[in-house]
TIRO-2110 file (N, C-alpha, C; in Angstrom, 1 decimal):
// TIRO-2110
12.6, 8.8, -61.2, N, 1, A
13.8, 9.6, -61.0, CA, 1, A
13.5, 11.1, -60.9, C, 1, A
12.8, 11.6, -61.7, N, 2, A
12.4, 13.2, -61.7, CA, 2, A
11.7, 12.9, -60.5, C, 2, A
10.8, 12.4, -60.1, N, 3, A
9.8, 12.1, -58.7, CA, 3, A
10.8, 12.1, -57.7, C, 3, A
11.8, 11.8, -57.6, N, 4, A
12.4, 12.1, -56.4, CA, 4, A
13.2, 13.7, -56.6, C, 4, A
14.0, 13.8, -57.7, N, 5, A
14.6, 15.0, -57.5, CA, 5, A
13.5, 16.2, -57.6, C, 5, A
12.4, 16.0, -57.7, N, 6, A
11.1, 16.9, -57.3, CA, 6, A
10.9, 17.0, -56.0, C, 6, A
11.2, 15.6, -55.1, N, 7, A
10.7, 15.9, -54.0, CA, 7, A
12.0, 16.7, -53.3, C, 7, A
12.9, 16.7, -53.7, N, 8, A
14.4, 17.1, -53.1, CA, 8, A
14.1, 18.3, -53.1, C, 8, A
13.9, 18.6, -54.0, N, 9, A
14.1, 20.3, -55.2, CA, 9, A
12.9, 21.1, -53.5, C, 9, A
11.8, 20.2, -53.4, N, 10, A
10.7, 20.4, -52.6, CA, 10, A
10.6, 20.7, -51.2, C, 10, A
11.6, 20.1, -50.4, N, 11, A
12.2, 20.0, -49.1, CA, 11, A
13.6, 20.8, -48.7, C, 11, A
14.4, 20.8, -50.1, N, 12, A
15.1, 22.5, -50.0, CA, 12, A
14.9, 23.3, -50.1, C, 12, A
13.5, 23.8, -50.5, N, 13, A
12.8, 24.9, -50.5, CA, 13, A
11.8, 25.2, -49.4, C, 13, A
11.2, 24.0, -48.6, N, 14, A
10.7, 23.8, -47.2, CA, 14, A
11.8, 24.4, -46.6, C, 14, A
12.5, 23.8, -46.5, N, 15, A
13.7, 24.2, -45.7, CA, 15, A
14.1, 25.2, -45.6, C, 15, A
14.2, 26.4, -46.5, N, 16, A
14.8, 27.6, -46.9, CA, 16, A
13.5, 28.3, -46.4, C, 16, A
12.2, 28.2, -46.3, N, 17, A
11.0, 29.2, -46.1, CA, 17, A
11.5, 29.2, -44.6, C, 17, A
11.2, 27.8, -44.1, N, 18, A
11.3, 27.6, -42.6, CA, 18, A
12.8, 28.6, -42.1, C, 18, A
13.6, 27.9, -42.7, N, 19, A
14.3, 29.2, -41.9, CA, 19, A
13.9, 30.4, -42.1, C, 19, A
13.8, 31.3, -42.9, N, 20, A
13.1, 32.6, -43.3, CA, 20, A
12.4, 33.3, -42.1, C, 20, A
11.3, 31.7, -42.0, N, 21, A
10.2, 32.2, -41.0, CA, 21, A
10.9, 32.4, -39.4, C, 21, A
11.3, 31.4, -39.3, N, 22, A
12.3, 31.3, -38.2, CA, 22, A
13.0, 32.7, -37.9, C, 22, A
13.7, 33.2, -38.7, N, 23, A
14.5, 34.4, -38.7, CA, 23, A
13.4, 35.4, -38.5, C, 23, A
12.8, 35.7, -39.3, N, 24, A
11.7, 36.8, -38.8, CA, 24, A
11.2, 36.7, -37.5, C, 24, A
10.8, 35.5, -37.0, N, 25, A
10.3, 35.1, -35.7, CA, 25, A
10.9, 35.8, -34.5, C, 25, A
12.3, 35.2, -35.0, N, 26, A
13.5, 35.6, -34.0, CA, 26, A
13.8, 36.9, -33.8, C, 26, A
14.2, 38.1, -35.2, N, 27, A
14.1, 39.6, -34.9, CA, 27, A
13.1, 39.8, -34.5, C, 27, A
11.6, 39.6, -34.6, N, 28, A
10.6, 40.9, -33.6, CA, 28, A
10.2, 40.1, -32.7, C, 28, A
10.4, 38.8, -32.0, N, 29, A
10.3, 38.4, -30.7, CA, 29, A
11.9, 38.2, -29.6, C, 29, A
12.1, 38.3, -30.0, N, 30, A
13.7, 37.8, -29.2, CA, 30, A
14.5, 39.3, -29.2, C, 30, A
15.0, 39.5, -30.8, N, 31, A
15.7, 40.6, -30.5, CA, 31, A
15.2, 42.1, -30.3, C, 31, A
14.2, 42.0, -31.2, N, 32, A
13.2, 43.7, -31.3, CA, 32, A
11.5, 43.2, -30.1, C, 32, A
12.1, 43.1, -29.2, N, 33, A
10.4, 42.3, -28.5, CA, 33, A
9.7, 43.9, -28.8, C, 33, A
8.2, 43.3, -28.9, N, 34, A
7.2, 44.7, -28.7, CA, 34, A
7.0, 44.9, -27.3, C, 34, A
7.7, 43.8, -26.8, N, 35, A
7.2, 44.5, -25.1, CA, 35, A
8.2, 45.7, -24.6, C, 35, A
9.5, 45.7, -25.7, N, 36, A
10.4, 46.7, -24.9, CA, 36, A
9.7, 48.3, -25.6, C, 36, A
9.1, 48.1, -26.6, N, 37, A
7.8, 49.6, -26.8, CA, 37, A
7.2, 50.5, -26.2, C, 37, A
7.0, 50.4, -25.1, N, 38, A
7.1, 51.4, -23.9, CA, 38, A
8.0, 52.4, -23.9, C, 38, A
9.0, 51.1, -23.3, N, 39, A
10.6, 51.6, -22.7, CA, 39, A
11.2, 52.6, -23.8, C, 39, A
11.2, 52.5, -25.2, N, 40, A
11.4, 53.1, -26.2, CA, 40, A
11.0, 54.2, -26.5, C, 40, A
9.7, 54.2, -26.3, N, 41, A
9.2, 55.6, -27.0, CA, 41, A
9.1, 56.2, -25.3, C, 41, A
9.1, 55.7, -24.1, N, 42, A
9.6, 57.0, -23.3, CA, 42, A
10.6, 57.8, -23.0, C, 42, A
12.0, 56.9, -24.1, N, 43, A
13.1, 57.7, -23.5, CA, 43, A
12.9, 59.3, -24.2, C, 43, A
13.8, 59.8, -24.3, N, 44, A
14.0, 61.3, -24.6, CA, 44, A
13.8, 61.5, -26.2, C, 44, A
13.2, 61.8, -27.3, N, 45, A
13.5, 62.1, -28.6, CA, 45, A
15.0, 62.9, -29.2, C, 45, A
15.3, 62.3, -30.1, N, 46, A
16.6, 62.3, -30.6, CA, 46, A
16.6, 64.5, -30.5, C, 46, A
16.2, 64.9, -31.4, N, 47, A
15.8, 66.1, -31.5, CA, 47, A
15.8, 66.7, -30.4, C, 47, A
15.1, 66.1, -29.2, N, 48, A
14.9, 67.2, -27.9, CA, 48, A
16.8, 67.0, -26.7, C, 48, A
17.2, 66.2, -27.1, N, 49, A
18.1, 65.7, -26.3, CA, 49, A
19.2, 66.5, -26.9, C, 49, A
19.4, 66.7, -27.9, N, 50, A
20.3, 68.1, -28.8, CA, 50, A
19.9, 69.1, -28.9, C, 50, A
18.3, 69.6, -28.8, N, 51, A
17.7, 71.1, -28.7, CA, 51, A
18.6, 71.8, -28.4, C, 51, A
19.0, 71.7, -27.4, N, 52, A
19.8, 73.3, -26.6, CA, 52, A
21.2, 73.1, -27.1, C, 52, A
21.8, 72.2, -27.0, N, 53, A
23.0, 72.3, -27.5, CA, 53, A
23.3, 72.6, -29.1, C, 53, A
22.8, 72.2, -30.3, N, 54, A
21.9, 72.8, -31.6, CA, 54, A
22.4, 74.7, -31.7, C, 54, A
21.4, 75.4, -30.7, N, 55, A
21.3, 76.6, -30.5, CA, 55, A
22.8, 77.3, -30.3, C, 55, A
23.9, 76.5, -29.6, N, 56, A
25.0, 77.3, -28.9, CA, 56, A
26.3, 77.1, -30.0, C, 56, A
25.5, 76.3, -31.1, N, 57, A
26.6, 75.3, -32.4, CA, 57, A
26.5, 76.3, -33.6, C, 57, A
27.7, 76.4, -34.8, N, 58, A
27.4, 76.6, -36.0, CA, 58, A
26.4, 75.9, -36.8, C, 58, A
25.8, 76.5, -37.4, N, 59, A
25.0, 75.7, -38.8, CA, 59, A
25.7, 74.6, -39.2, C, 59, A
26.7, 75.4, -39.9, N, 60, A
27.8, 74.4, -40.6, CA, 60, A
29.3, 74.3, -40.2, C, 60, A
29.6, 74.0, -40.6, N, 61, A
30.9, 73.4, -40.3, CA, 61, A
31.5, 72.4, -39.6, C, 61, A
32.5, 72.1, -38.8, N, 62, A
32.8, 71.0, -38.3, CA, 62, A
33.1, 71.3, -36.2, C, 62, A
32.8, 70.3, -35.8, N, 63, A
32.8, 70.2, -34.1, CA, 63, A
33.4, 68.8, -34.4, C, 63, A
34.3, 68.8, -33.3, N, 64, A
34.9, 67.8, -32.6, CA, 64, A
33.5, 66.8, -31.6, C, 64, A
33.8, 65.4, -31.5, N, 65, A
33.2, 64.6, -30.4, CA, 65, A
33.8, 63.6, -29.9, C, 65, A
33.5, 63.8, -28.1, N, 66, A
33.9, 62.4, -27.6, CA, 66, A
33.3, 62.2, -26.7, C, 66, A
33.5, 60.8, -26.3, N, 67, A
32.8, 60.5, -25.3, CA, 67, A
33.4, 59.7, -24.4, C, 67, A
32.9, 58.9, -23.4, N, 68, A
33.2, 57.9, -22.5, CA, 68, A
33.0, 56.7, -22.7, C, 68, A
32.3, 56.9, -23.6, N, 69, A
32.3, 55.1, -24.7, CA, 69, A
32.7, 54.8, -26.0, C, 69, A
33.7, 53.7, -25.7, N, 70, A
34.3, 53.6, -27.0, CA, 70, A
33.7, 53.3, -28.2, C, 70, A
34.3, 54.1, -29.4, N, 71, A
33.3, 54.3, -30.7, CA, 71, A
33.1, 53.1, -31.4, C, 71, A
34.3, 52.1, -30.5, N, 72, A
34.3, 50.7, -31.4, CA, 72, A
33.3, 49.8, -30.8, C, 72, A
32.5, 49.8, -30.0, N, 73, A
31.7, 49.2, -29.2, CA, 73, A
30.5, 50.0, -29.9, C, 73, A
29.2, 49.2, -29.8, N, 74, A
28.0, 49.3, -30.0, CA, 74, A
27.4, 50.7, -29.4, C, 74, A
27.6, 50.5, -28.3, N, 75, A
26.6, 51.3, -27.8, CA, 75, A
27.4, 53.0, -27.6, C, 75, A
28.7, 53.0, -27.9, N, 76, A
29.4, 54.0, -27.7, CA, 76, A
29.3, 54.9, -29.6, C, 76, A
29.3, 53.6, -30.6, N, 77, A
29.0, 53.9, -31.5, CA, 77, A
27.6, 54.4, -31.8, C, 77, A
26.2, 53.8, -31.2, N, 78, A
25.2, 54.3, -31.4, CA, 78, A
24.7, 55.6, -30.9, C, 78, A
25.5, 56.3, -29.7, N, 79, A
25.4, 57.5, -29.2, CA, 79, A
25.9, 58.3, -30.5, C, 79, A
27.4, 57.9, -31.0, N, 80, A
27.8, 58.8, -32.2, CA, 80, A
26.9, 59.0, -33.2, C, 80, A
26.2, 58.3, -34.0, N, 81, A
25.6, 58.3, -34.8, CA, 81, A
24.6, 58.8, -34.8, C, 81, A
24.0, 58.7, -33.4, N, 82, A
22.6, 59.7, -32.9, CA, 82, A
23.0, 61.4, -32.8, C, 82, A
24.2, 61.4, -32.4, N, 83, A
24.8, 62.8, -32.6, CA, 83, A
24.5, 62.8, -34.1, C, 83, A
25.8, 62.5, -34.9, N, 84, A
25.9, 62.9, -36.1, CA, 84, A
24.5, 63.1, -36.7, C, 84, A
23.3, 62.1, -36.6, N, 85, A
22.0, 62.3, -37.3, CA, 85, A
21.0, 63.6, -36.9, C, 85, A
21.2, 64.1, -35.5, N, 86, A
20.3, 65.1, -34.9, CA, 86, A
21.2, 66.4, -35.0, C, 86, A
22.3, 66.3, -35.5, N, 87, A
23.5, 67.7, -35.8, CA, 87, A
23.3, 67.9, -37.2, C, 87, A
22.9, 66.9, -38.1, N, 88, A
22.8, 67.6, -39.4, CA, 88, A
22.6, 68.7, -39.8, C, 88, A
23.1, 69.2, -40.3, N, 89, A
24.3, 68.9, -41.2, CA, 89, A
25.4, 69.0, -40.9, C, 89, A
25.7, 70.0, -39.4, N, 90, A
27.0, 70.0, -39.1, CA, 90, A
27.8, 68.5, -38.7, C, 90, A
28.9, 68.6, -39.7, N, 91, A
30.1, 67.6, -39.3, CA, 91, A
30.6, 67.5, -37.9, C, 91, A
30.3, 65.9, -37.5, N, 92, A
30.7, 65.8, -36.3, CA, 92, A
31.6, 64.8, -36.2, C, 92, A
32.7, 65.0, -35.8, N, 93, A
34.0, 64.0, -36.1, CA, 93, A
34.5, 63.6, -34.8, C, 93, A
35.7, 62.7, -34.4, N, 94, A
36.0, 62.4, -33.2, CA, 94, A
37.4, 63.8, -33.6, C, 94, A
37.0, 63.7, -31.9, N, 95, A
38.2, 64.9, -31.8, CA, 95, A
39.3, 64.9, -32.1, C, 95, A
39.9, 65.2, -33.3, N, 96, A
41.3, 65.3, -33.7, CA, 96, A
42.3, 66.4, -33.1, C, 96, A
41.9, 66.9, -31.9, N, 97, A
42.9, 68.1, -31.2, CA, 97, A
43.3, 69.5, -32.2, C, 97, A
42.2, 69.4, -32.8, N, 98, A
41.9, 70.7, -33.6, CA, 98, A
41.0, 71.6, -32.8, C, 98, A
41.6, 73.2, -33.3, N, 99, A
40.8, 73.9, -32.7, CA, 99, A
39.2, 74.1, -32.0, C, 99, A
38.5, 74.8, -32.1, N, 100, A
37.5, 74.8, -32.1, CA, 100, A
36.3, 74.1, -31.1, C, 100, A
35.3, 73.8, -31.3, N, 101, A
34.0, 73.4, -30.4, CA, 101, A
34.1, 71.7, -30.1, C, 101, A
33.8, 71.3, -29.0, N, 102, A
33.9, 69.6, -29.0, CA, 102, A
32.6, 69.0, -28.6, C, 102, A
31.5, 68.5, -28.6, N, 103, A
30.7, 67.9, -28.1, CA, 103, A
30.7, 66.6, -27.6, C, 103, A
30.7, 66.5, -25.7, N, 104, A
30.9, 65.8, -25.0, CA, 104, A
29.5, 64.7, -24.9, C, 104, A
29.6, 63.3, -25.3, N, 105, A
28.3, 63.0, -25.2, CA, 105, A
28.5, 61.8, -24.2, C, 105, A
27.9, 61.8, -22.9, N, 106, A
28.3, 60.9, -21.8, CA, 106, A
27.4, 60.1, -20.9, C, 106, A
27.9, 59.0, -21.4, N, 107, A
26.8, 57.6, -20.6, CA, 107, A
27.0, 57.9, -19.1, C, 107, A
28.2, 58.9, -18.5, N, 108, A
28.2, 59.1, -17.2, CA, 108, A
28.8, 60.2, -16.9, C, 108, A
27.8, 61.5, -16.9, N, 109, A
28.2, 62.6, -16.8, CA, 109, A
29.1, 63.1, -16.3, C, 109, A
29.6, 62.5, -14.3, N, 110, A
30.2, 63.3, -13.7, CA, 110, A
31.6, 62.7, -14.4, C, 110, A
32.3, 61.9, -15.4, N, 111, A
33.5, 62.3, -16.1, CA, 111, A
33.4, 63.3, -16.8, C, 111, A
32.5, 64.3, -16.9, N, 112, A
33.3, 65.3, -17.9, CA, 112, A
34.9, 66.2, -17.7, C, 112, A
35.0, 65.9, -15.9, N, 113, A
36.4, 66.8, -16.0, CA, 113, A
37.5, 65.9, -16.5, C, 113, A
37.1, 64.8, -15.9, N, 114, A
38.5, 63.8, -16.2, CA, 114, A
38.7, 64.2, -17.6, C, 114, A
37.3, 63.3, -18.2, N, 115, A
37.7, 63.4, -19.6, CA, 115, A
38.6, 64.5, -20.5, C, 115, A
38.0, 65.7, -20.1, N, 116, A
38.0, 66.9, -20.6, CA, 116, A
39.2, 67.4, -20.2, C, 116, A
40.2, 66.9, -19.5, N, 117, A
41.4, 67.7, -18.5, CA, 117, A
42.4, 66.5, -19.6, C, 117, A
41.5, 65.6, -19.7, N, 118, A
43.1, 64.5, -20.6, CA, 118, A
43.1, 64.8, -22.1, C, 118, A
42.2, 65.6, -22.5, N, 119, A
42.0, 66.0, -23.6, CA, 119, A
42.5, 67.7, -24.1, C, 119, A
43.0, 68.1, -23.0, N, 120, A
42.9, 69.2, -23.5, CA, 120, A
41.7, 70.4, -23.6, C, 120, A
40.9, 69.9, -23.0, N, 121, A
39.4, 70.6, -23.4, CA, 121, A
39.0, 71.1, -21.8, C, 121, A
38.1, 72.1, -22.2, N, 122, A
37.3, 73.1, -20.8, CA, 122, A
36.1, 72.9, -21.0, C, 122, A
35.0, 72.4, -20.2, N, 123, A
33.5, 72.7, -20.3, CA, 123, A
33.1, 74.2, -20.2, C, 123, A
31.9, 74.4, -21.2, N, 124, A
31.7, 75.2, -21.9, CA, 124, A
30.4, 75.8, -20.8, C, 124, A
29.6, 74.5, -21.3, N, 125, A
27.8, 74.2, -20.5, CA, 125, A
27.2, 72.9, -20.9, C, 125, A
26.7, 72.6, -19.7, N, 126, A
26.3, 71.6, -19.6, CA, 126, A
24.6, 71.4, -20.3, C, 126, A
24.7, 70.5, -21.0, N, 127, A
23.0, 70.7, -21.2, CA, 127, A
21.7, 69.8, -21.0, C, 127, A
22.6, 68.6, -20.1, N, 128, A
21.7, 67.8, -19.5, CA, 128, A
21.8, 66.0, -20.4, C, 128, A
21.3, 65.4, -19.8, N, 129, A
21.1, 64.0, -20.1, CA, 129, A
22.4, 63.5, -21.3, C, 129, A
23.6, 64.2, -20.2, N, 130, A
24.9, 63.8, -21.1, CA, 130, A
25.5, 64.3, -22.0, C, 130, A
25.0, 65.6, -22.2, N, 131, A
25.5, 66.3, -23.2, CA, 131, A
26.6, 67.2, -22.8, C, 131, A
27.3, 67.9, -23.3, N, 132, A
28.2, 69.0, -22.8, CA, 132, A
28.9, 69.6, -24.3, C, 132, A
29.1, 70.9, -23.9, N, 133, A
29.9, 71.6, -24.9, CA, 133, A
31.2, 71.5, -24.2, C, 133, A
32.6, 71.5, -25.5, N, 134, A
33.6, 72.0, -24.3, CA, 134, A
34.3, 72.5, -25.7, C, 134, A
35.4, 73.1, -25.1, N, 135, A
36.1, 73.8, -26.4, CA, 135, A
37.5, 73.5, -25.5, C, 135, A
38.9, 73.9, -26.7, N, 136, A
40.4, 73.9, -26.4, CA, 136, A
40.5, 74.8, -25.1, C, 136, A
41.2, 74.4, -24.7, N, 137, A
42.0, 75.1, -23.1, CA, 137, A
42.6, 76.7, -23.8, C, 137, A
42.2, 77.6, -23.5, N, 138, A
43.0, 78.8, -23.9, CA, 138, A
42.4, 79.9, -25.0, C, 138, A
41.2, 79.1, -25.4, N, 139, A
40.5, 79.7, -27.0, CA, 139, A
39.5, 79.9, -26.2, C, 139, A
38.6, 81.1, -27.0, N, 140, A
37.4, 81.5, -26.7, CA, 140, A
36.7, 82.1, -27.9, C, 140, A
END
């Protein structure tokens, strides 16, 4: 009787490694492949892709952001986050139609006017690979 619920005890625990291993397998071959390692480390560095725009911003305080991809999707969300992380410390929020500076970050640059004309907002300067300053219609 214990000889069997030994071997049970034994094969739920096979069971439980195997999947483990399984799962690891799966994130760095399937989802994280090392073949896309290239592709990755040639895009742009987080740092150099804000450089210039950084320079035209407050230290601190708070900027407005939007974009052309929605925040609730992945990939609209991982643009924000890459802002918020390379702006530190300045607060970078979605644009609540408050005064002040807005950072336009765009998977497809030539919307900045649309965007920027339904929002209330004027481009400022452009600073490349999707970025854009823009501020309220009327303020300087």
């Amino acid at each position: 009787m214990s000889s069997n619920r030994f071997n049970r005890a034994l094969w739920i625990t096979l069971a439980i490694a195997l999947l483990g291993m399984l799962r690891t397998l799966d994130m760095h071959f399937v989802r994280e492949p090392i073949a896309r390692l290239p592709e990755a480390m040639a895009r742009p560095k987080l740092d150099a892709r804000y450089a210039g725009i950084r320079k035209d911003l407050p230290a601190h305080g708070h900027v407005g952001y939007i974009s052309d991809l929605p925040l609730d999707q992945e990939e609209g969300d991982a643009l924000h986050l890459q802002t918020l992380y390379a702006l530190a410390p300045l607060v970078v929020a979605r644009d609540d139609g408050s005064p002040g500076l807005v950072i336009a970050n765009l998977a497809d640059p030539s919307k900045v006017d649309d965007l920027s004309r339904r929002a209330g907002l004027e481009a400022v300067k452009a600073y490349g690979s999707g970025v854009w300053l823009l501020r309220r219609r009327g303020t300087r």
